[in-house]
C-alpha positions as MATLAB code, in Angstrom:
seq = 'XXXXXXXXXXXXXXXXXXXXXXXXXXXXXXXXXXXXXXXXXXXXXXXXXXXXXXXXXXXXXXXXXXXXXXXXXXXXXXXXXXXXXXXXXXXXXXXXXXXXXXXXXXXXXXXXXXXXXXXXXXXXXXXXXXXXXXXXXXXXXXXXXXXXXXXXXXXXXXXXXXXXXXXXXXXXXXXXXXXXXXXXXXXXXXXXXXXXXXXXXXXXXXXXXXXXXXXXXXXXXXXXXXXXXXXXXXXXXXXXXXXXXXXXXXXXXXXXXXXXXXXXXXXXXXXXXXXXXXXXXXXXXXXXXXXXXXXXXXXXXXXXXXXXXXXXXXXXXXXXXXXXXXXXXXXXXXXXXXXXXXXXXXXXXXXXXXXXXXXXXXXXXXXXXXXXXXXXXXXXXXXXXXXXXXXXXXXXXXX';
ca = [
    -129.918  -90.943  -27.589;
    -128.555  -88.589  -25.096;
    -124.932  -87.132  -24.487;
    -124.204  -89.271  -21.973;
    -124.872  -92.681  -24.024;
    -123.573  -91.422  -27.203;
    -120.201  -90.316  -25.109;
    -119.806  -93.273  -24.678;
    -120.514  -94.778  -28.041;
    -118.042  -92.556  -29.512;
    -115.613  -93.604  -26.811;
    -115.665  -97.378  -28.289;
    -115.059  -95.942  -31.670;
    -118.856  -97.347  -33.216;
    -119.175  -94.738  -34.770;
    -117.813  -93.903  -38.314;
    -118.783  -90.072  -39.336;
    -116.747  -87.168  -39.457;
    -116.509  -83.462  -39.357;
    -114.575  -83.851  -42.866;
    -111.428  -81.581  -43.971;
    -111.680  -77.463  -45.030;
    -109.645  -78.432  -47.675;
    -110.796  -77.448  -51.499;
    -111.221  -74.549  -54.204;
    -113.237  -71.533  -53.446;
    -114.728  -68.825  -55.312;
    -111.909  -66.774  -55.084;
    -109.138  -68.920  -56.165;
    -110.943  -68.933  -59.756;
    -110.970  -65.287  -59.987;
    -114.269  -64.367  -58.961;
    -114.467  -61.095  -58.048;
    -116.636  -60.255  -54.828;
    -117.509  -56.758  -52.952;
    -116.456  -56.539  -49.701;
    -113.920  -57.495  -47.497;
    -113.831  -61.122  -46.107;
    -112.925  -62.102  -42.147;
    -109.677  -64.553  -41.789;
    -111.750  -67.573  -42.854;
    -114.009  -65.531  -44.778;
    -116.453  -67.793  -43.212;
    -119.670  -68.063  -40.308;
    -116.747  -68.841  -37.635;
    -115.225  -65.157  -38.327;
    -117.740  -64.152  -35.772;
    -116.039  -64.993  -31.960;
    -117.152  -68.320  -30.695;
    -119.181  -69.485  -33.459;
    -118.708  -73.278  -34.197;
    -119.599  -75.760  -37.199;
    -119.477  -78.955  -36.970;
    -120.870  -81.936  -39.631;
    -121.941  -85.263  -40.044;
    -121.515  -86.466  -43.368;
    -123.351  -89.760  -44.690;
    -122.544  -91.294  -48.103;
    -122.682  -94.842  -48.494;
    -123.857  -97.746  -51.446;
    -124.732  -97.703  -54.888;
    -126.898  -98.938  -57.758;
    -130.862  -99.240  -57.251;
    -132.634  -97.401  -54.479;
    -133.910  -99.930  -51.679;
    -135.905  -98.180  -48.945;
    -134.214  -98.709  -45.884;
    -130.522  -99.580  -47.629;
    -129.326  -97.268  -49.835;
    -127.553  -95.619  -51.474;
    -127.379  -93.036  -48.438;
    -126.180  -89.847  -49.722;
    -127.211  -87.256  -46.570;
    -125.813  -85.659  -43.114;
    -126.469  -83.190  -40.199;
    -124.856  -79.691  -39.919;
    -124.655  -77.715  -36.795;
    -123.951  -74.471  -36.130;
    -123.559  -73.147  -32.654;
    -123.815  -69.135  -31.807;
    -121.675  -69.607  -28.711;
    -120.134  -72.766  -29.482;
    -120.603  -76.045  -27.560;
    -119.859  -74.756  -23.704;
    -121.929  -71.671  -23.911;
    -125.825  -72.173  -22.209;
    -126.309  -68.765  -22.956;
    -129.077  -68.099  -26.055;
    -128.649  -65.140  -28.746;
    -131.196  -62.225  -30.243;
    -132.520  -63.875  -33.332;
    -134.741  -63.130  -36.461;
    -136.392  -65.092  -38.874;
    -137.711  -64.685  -41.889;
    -138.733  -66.524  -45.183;
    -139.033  -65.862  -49.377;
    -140.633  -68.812  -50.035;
    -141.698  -71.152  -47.783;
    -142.009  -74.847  -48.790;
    -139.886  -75.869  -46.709;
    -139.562  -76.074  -42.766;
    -137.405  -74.928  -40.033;
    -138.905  -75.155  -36.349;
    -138.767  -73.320  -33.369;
    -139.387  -70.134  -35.151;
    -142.895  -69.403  -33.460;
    -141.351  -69.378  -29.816;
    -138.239  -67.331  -31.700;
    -140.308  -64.823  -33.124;
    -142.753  -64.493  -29.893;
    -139.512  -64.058  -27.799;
    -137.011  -62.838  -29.840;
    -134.367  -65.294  -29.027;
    -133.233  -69.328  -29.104;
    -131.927  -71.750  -27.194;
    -128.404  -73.947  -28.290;
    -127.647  -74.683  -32.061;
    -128.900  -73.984  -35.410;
    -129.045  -77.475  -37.088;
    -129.850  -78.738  -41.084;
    -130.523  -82.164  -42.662;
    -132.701  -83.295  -45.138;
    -136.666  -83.070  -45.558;
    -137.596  -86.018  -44.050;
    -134.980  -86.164  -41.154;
    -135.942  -82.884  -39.170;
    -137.825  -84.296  -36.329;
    -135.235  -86.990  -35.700;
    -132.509  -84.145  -35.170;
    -135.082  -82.061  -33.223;
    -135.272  -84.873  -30.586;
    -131.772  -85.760  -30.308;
    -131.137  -81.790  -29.804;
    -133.984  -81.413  -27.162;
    -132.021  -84.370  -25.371;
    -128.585  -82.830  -25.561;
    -130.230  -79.823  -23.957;
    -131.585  -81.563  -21.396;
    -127.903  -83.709  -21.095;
    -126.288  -80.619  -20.611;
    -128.271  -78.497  -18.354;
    -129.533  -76.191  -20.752;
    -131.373  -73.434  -18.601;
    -135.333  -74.089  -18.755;
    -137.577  -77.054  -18.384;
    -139.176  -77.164  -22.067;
    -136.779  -76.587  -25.335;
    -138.208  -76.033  -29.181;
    -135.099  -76.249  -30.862;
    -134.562  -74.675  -34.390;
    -133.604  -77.574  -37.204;
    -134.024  -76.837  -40.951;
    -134.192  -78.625  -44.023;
    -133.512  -79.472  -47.694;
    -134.677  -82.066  -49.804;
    -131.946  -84.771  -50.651;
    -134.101  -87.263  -52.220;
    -132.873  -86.725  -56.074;
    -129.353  -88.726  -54.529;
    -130.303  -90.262  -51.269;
    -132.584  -92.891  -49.831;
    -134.659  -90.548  -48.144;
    -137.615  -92.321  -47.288;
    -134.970  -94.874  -45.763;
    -134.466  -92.566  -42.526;
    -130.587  -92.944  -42.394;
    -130.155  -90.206  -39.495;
    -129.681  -91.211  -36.560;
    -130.004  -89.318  -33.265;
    -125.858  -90.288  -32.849;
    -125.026  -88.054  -35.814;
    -127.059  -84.927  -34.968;
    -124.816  -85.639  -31.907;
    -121.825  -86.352  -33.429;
    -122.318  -83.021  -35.451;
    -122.950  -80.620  -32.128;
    -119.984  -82.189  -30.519;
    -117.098  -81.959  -33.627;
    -118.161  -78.381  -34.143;
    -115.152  -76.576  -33.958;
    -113.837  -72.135  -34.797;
    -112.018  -71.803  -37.823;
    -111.894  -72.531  -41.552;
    -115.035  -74.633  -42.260;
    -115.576  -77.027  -45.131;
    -117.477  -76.612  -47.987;
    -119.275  -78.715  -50.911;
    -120.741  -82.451  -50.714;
    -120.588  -82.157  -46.670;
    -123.034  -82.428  -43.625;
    -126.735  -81.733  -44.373;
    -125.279  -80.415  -47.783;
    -124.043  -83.790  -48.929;
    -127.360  -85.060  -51.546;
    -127.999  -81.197  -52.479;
    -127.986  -79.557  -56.037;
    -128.285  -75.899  -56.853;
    -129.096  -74.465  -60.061;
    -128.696  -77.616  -61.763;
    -125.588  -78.483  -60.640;
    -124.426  -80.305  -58.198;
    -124.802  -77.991  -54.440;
    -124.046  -78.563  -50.807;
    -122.526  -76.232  -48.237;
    -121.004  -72.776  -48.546;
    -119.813  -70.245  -46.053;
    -118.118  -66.691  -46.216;
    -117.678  -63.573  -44.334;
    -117.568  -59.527  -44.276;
    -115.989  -57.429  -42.227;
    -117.675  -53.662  -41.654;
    -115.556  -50.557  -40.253;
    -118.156  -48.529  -38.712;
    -116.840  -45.449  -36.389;
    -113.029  -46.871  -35.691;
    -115.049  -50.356  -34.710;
    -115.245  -54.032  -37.074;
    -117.916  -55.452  -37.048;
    -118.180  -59.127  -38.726;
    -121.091  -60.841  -40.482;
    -120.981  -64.435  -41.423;
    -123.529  -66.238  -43.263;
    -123.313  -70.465  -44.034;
    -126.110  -72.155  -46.677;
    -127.220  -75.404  -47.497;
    -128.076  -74.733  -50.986;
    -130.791  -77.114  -53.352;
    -132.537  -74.272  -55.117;
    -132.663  -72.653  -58.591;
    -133.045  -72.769  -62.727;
    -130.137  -73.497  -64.789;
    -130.825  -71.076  -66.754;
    -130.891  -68.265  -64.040;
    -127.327  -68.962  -63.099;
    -125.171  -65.842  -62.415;
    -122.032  -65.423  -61.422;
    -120.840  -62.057  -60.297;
    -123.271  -60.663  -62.907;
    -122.109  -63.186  -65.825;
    -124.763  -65.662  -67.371;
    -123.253  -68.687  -66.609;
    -126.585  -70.627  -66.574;
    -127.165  -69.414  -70.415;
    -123.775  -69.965  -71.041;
    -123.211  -73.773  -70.093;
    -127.600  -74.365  -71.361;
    -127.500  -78.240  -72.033;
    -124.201  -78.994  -70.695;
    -123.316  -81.077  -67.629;
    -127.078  -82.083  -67.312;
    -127.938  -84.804  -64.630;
    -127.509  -88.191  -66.365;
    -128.344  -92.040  -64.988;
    -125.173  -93.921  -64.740;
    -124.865  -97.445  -63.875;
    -128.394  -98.536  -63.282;
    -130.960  -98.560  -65.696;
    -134.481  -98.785  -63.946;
    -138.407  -97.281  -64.775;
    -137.216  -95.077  -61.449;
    -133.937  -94.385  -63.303;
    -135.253  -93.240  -66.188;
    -138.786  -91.368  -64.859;
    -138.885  -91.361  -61.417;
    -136.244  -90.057  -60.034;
    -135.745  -87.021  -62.554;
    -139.387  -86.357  -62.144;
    -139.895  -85.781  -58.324;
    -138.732  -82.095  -58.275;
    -139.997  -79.848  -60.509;
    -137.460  -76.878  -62.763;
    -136.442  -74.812  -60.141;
    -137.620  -76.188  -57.322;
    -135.398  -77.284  -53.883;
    -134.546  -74.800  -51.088;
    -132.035  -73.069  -49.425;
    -131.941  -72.639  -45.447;
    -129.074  -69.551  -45.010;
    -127.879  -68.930  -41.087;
    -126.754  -65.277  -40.721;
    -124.271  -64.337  -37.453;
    -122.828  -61.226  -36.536;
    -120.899  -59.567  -33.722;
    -122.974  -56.079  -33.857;
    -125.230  -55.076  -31.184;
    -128.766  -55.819  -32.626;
    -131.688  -56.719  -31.139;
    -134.679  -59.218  -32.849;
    -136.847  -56.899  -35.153;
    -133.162  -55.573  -36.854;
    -131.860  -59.490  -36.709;
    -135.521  -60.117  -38.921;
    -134.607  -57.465  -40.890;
    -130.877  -58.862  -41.107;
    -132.161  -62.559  -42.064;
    -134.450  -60.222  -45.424;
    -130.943  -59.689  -46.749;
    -130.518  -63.343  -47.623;
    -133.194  -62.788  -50.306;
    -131.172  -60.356  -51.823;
    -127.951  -61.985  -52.103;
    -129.871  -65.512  -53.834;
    -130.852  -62.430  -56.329;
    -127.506  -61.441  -57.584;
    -127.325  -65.199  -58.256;
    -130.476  -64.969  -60.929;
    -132.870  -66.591  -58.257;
    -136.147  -65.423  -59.183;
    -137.961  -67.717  -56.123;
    -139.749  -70.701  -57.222;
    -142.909  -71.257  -56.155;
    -141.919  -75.204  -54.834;
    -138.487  -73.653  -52.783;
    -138.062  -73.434  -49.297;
    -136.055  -70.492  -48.407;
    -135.738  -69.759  -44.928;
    -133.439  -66.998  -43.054;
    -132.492  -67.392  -39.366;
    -130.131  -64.450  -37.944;
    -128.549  -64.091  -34.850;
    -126.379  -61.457  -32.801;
    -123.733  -62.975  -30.337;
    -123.554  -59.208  -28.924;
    -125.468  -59.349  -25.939;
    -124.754  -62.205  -23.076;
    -127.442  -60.998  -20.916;
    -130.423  -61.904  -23.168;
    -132.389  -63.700  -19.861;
    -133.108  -61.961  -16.449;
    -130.077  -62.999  -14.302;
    -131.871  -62.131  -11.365;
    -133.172  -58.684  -11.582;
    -136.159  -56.969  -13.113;
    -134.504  -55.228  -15.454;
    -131.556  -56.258  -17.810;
    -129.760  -53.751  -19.996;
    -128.601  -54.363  -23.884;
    -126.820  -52.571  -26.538;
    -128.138  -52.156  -29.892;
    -127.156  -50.255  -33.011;
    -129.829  -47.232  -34.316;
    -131.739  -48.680  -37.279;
    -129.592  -45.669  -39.374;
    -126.645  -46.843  -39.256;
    -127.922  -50.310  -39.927;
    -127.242  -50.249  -44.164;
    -123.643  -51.572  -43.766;
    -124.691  -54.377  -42.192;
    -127.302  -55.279  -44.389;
    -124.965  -55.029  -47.695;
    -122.495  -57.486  -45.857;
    -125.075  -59.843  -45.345;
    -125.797  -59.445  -49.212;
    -122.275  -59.734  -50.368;
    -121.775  -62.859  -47.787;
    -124.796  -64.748  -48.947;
    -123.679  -64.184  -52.771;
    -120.418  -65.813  -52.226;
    -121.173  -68.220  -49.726;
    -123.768  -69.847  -52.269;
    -121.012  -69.564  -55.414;
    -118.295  -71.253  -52.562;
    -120.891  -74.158  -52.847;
    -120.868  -74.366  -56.424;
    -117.051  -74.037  -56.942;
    -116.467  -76.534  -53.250;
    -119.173  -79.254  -54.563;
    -117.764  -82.154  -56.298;
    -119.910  -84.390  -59.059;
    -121.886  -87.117  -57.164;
    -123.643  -90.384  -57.945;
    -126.780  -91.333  -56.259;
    -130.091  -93.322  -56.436;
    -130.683  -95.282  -59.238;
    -127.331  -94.440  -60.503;
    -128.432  -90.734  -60.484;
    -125.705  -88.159  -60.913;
    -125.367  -84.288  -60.515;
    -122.470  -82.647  -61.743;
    -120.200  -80.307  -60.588;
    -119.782  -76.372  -62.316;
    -116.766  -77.049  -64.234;
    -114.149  -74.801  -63.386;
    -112.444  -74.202  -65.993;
    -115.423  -73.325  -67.966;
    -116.611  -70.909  -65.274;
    -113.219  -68.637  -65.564;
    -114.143  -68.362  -69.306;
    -117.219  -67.593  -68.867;
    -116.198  -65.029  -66.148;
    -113.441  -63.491  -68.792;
    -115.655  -63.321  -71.523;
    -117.436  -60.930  -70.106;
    -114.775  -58.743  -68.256;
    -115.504  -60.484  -65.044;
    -112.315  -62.773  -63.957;
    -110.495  -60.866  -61.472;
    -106.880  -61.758  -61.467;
    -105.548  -64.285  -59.201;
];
């Protein structure tokens, strides 16, 4: 479905999915401490013109019926140069593990660069958001004839109807066109909504650093859809929370008591498994090997979580650098860009670290308990048990 028809659609008010409200607890308002300091929003939009927008499915209950329900899913979208811009960025790419998929990244790594938004959905929903963005393109008069955009995934089938194919071309649509600047929400929201992450429940998590380099700031901002990790690796700002809260707020069956129920469903992912797909942006001048080199970071900051990389997780790194406007010959033969030396490159790379770290804690603090498939249900890190945990050991920084 392209713009023009779903336009249209959303003109007679058929459609009922929403961006959803930035309201809700973060990290920081329970006192954990963080290195760094944060942008306004202390999220991906603290970089000029970057927009989020989501799509957030959740609908039915009881016993999973291909094709029905319950749906428990959605579409982010994340656009370098927001909605109006047909201008593409300097990207990178890179991976840690890689069951998982994001595409487009063989024409972004050949050319160093991408055309219109970075989306995520679930596993079985990425060629269904592909197409919708490769008409939007089109719809739009994205420069070029042929488009490969980039769409990533997570696996949502633990809560959702998966196999039941419950996005639509209109949300990836919906999603591109309610991005919006500013504070962006967090937890049980677009392509975030069926997540879990280190055995609790996951979703969506954004944050921000700002970098004083030579009299100039410099912002990075990183957002993850997070459905990766081991209880007992949990970490929070270097506390054992995962060893702490060991056979606590497990997954349970509520509701419906079925063979999938009770195998099934708590079978089809093994310990550890799941993925996380992190976007990286930034406002410094940096051109596609040092964006590759940017998206690496990501790795690090899942590692002050405990992540030690499972060998079924998907974990995928895009970066991008809204620096340059003049990534595409204009005319000319020549073009000329600014980039930073690789030397003075370290501060960058420790505020993609420290963003990643608390963007991925923001989605465990954000992320509310949730009821699924087969009466399947993931619960939330309790927060009052995580400031404990954090003053126990010397960690709660006061509020």
């Amino acid at each position: 479905m392209h713009y023009r028809r779903f336009a249209a659609i959303i003109a007679a008010g058929m459609i009922l999915a929403s961006a959803a409200s930035a309201e809700g607890a973060r990290a920081r308002d329970l006192g954990v401490p963080f290195a760094g300091k944060p942008g306004a929003n202390n999220a991906i939009t603290d970089v000029a013109g970057v927009e989020v927008g989501y799509v957030s499915l959740i609908s039915g209950d009881g016993k999973l019926e291909r094709g029905k329900g319950p749906v428990r899913t959605g579409v982010t979208a994340v656009l370098p140069r927001g909605k109006d811009s047909r201008t593409p960025v300097y990207a990178g790419w890179e991976t840690s593990n890689a069951a998982g998929e994001m595409t487009g990244t063989v024409w972004l790594e050949e050319r160093g660069y991408f055309d219109g938004p970075v989306m995520i959905t679930n596993t079985h929903s990425v060629g269904v958001v592909r197409d919708a963005v490769v008409g939007w393109l089109a719809d739009v008069k994205w420069p070029g004839a042929w488009f490969t955009p980039v769409v990533a995934e997570t696996y949502d089938g633990m809560l959702n109807d998966i196999n039941g194919f419950h996005v639509k071309p209109e949300h990836a649509l919906r999603a591109i066109q309610t991005a919006a600047t500013g504070p962006v929400a967090e937890g049980n929201v677009g392509g975030g909504v069926g997540m879990q992450c280190f055995g609790f429940k996951g979703g969506t998590g954004t944050a921000s650093r700002v970098v004083e380099m030579d009299g100039k700031a410099y912002t990075v901002g990183v957002l993850v859809q997070c459905n990766f990790g081991m209880r007992a690796w949990l970490r929070v700002a270097g506390a054992p929370v995962g060893e702490e809260l060991a056979g606590k707020y497990l997954p349970e069956t509520r509701g419906v008591q079925t063979a999938a129920a009770n195998t099934d469903v708590a079978q089809r992912v093994a310990p550890g498994d799941g993925s996380i797909i992190v976007v990286m942006a930034t406002d410094a001048p940096m051109l596609p090997h040092q964006l590759k080199r940017l998206a690496k970071r990501a790795a690090a900051g899942m590692g002050r979580m405990g992540d030690a990389g499972s060998n079924g997780s998907g974990d995928i790194f895009v970066a991008f650098s809204t620096a340059n406007a003049n990534v595409q010959s204009v005319g000319g033969n020549v073009i000329s860009v600014e980039t930073m030396p690789n030397d003075k490159l370290t501060p960058i790379f420790e505020a993609a670290t420290q963003a990643t770290e608390e963007a991925i804690t923001n989605v465990l603090v954000a992320a509310e308990t949730l009821t699924g498939v087969d009466g399947y249900t993931i619960q939330r890190l309790p927060h009052a048990e995580l400031r404990a945990i954090l003053k126990k050991y010397g960690r709660l920084a006061a509020k």
